[in-house]
C-alpha positions in Angstrom: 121.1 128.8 156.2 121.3 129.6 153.0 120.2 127.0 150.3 121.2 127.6 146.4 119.3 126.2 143.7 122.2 123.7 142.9 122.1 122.8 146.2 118.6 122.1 146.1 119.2 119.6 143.1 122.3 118.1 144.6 120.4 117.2 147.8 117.6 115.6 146.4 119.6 113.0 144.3 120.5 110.4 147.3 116.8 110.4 148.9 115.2 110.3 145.2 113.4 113.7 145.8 113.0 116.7 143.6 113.0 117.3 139.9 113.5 114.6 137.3 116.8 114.9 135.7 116.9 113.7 132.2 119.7 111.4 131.7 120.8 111.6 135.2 123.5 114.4 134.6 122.9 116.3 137.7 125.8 118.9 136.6 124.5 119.1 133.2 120.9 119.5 134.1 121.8 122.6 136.4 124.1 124.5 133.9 121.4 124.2 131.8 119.1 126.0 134.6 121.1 128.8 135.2 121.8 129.4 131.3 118.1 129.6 130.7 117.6 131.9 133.5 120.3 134.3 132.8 119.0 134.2 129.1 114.8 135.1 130.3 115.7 138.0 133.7 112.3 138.7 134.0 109.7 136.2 135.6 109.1 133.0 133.9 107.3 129.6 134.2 108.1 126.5 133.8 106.3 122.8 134.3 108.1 120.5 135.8 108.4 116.8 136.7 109.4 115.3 140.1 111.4 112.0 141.0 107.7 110.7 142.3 106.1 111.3 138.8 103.9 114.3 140.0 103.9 117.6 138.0 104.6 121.3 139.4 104.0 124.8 137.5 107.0 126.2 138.7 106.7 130.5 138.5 110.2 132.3 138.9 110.3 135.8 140.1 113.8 137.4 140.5 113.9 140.0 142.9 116.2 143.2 142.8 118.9 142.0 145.5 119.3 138.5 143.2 116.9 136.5 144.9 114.3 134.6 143.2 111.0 134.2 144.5 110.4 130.8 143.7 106.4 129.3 143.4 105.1 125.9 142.6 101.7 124.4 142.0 101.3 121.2 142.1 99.2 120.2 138.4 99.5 116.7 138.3 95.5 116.1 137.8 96.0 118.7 134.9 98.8 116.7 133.7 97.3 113.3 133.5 93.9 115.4 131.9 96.4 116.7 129.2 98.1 113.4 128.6 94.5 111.8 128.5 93.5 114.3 126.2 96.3 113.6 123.9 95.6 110.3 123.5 92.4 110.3 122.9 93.6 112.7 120.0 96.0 110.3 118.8 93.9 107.7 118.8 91.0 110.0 117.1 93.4 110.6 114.2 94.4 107.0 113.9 90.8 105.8 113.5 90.5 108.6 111.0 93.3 107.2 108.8 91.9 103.8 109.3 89.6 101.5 107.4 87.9 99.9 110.3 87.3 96.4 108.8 90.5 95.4 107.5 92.9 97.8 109.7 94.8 98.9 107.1 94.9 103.2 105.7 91.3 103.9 104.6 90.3 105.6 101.2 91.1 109.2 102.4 95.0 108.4 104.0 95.6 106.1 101.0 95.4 108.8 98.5 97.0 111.7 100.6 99.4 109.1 101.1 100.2 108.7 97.2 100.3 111.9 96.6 102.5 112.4 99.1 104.8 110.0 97.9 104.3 111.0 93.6 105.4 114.3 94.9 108.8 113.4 97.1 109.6 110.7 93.8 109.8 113.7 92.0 111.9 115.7 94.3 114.2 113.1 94.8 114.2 111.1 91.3 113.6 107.8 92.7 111.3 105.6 91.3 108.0 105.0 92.7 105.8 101.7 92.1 101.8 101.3 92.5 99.5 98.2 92.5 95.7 98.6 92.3 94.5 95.0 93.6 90.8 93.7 93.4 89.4 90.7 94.8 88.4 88.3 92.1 84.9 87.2 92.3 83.9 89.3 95.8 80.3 89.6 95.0 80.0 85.8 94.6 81.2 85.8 98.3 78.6 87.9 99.5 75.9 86.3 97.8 77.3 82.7 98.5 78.2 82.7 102.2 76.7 86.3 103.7 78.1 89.7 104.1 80.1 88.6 107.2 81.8 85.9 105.3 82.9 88.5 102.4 84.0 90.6 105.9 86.2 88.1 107.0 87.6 88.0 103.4 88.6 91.1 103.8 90.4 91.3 107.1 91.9 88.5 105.9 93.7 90.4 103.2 94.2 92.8 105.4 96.4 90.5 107.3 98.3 89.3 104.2 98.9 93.4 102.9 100.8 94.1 106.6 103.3 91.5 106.8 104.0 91.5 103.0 104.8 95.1 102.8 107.7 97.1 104.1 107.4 99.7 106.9 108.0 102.6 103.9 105.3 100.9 102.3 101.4 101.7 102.2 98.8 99.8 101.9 94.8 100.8 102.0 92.0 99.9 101.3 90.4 102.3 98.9 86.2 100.9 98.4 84.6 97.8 98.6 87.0 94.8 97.4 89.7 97.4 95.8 92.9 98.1 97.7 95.6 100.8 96.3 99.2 99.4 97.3 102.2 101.9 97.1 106.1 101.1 96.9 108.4 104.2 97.1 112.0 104.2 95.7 110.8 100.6 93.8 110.7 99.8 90.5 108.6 98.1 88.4 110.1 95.0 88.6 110.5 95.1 92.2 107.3 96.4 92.4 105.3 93.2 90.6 107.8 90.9 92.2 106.3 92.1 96.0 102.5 91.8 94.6 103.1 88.2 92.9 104.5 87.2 96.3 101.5 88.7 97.5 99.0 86.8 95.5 100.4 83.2 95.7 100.4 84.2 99.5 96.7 84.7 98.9 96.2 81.5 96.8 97.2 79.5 100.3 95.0 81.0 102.5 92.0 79.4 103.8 89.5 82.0 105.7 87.0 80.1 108.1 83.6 81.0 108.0 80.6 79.3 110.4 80.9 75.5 111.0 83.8 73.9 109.5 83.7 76.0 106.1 86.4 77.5 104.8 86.6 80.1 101.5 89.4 79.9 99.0 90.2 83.5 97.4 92.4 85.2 94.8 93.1 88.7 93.7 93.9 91.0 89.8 96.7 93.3 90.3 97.3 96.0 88.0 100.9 97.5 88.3 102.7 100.7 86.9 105.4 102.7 88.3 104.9 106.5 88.2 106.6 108.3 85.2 107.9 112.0 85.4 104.7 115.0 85.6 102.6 112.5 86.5 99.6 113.8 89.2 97.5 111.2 91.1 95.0 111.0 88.6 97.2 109.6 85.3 99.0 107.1 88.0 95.6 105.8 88.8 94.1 105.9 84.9 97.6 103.6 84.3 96.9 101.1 86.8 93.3 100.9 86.2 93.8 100.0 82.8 96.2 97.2 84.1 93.6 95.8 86.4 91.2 95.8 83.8 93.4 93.7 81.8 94.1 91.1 84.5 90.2 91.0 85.1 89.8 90.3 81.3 92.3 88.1 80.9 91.4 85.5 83.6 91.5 86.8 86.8 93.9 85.7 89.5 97.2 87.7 88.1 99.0 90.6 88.1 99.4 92.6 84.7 101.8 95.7 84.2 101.0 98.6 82.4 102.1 99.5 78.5 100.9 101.8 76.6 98.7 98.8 74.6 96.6 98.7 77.4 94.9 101.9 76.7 92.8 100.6 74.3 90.2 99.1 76.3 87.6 97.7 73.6 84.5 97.7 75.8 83.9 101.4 75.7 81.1 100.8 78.9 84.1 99.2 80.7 86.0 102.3 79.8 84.2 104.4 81.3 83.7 102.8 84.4 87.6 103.1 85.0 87.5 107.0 84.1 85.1 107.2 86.9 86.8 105.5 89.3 89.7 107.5 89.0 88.1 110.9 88.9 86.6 110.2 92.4 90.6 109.6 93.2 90.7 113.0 94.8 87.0 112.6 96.1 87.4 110.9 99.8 84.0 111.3 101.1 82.2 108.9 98.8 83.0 105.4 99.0 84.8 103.6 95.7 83.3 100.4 94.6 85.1 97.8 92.7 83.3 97.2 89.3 85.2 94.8 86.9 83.0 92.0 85.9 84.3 91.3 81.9 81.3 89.4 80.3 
């Protein structure tokens, strides 16, 4: 008796046997069949799932008299390798991008991730918003309670940056206590109003540390929103001058760039800031947080 491929398919759909059919569109799924083999004559391969989740290499070999020489191999093992392999890549990648302690982007992702986004503001004319935030007073944690108590500091930021920012948002933490925040299609104003909500988010939090101590911390924001031919390195210089001014001033607040702030008067200070934002591009070596105003 003679058996057509359709057949084949048709049969198998009561006793949930045969090939997967995406959608469940039997008719669909066999026009498409046919279509692909009249487009590729010659012999062809294929890899193909089955209603009980195991895999076949499927090899089609037409013959002269219209038949098809039809051979499968079952590759399920090789199939759950691959599929274990690429996830162990994904996950490799994601641990890349990743700043281990506080889970948010690390150093390198945060500043491929800016420039990513100076470049599409440009293309597209929106406006695009940055915050550099340092945690006030960090190396008095460290000094006061332990390393693992300016650790838990930090993963609980880390906390506060994911559920204050949007999805199109990034957050990362760039070197020690500094974190570079970055709001496509926001402006300014927009862009200060998320960090403010940010830091009097920050002002409630109490972070446990061993026994029944708890750590109170607050953070400097500087803010500027990223003006037309800028590169990643003036977006950075502008910001950095506004978190120098928020250290200066007081700590705990968030200051917005102007062009007044470029006058820094300690020229020590100064150059401190033009250091950090050379190593902007510079992913390998870690950036360390260095505003302590006398």
């Amino acid at each position: 008796m003679k058996i057509t491929f359709a057949d084949l398919v048709v049969r198998g759909i009561p006793s949930r046997s045969g090939t997967r059919i995406e959608g469940g569109d039997a008719t669909a799924a066999i026009a498409d069949a046919l279509a692909a083999r009249r487009e590729q004559a010659a012999q062809r391969s294929v890899a193909t799932e089955l209603v009980d989740g195991r895999w076949f290499w499927m090899t089609e070999s037409p013959l002269e008299n219209y038949w098809i020489v039809l051979i499968g191999t079952d590759i399920s093992s090789l199939r759950s390798s691959e599929e274990a392999w690429i996830g162990a890549h994904k996950r490799a990648v994601q641990e890349a991008r990743t700043d281990v302690l506080t889970g948010l982007a690390n150093r390198r992702h945060s500043m491929s991730a800016l420039e990513l986004a100076i470049t599409a503001a440009a293309g597209t004319e929106t406006p695009l918003t940055i915050a550099l935030v340092d945690l006030d007073h960090f190396k008095q944690i460290n000094d006061s309670h332990g390393h693992t108590a300016g650790d838990a500091v930090l993963r609980d930021f880390g906390e506060v940056c994911r559920h204050a920012t949007r999805q199109s948002d990034s957050a990362g933490r760039i070197g020690g206590e500094e974190f570079l925040v970055v709001f496509p299609s926001t402006s300014v104003e927009h862009g200060v109003s998320a960090v403010e909500r940010m830091r009097h988010q920050v002002m409630t939090r109490r972070v446990q540390i061993a026994g029944d101590h708890v750590i109170r911390y607050s953070f400097s924001a500087g803010v500027c929103m990223v003006e037309q031919g800028d590169d990643l390195n003036a977006t950075l210089a502008r910001a950095d001058s506004a978190l120098y001014s928020a250290k200066r001033d007081g700590r705990n607040r968030t200051v917005t760039w102007n062009a007044q702030l470029q006058r820094m008067p300690d020229s020590g200070q100064r150059a401190a800031a033009r250091s950090r934002v050379r190593r902007g591009r510079q992913s390998a070596a870690p950036l360390r947080a260095g505003y302590s105003p006398a």
